[in-house]
N, C-alpha and C positions, 0 to 999 in steps of 0.2 A: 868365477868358479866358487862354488859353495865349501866349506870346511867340510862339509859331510860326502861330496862327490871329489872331492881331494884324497879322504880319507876312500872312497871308492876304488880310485885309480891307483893308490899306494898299494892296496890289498891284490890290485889285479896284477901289479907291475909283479910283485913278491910270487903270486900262484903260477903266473905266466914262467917264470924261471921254473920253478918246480914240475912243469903239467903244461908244456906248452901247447899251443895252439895247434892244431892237423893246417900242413902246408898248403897252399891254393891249389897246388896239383893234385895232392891226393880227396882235396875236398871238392872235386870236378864231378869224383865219381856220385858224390851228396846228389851232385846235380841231374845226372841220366838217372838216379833211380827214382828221382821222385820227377822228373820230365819237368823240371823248370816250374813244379807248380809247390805250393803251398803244402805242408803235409797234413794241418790240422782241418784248413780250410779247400785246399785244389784249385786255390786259387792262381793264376799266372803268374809267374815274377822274373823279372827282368831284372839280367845283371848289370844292374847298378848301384850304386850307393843310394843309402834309405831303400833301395826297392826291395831286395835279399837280405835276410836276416838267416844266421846260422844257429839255432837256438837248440839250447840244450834240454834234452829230456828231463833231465832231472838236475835241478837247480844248483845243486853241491855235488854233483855226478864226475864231475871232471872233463877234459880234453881230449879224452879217448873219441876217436872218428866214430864209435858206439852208441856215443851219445849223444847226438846233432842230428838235427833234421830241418829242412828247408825250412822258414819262414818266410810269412807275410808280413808286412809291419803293422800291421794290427792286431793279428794271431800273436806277434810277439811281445808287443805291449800287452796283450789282455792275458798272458798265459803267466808271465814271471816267477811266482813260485809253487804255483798248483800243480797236482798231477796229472801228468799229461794225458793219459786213459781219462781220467775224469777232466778233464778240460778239450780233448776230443769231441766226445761224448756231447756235450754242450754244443762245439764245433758243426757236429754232422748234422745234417736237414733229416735224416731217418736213420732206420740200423741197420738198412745195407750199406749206407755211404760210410757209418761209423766203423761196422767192419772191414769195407775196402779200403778205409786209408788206417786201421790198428794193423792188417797185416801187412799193408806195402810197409808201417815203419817197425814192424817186427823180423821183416825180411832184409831192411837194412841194416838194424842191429844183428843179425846173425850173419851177413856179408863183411859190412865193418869189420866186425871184430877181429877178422883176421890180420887187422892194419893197426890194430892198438895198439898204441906203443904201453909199457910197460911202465908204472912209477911206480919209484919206491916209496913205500906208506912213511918213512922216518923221514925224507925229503918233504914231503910235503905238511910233517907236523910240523918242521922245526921252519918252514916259511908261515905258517900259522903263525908260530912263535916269535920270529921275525914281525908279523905285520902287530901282533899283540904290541911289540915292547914299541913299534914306530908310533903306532897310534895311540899308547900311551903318551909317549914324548909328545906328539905334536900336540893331543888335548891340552896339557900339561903348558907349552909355550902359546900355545892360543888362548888360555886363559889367562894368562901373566900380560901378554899383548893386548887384550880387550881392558883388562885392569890400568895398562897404562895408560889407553885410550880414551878410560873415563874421570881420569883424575884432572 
């Protein structure tokens, strides 16, 4: 593991407490509304690992069941920080496929939303805050470590 996917994981552990993740039961229903298929792409996906990816609409959006939509693992590699209307868009073969799959995931963000859970915006600065002062500290002794590794 790379010091920079270390520092990945510490950041997730920290938001994860703050903004947890929607449980596999209620993220079932992710799955009937988009029918097992991709939502960017309509592609099939089969529940397994690597095959389903749970991808967030918007990148710093959060854990609200609001914000997720099926993925493919390639739609979710290629999509990472873009937006997802315009990464869509790119997605559809024409503009009625672009429109049938912007309103199937406009229809899930307005069904969702009923299952949000609620965070509090000061919980989730002060894990911000938390992951600021860890990933300081860690930069901080991984530089001291690499210094003694080269004397």
């Amino acid at each position: 593991m790379t010091p920079s996917q270390a520092k990945n994981y510490i950041a997730r552990a920290f938001r994860e407490v703050a903004d947890p993740h929607p449980s596999d039961s209620i993220l079932s229903s992710l799955w009937e509304h988009f029918h097992s298929s991709c939502a960017y792409c309509d592609t099939e996906i089969m529940r397994a690992p690597k095959q389903a990816h749970y991808d967030h609409l918007v990148s710093r959006g959060g854990n609200r069941l609001s914000n997720f939509v099926l993925s493919c693992p390639d739609c979710n590699e290629r999509k990472r920080e873009l937006d997802w209307q315009a990464f869509l868009r790119d997605r559809a073969t024409d503009e009625q496929a672009f429109q049938t799959r912007r309103t199937a995931i406009l229809a899930w963000q307005q069904h969702a939303q009923q299952h949000d859970a609620i965070v509090s915006p000061a919980l989730l600065e002060r894990a911000e805050a938390c992951i600021s002062v860890v990933h300081r500290v860690f930069d901080n002794e991984l530089s001291e470590l690499r210094a003694l590794k080269s004397q």
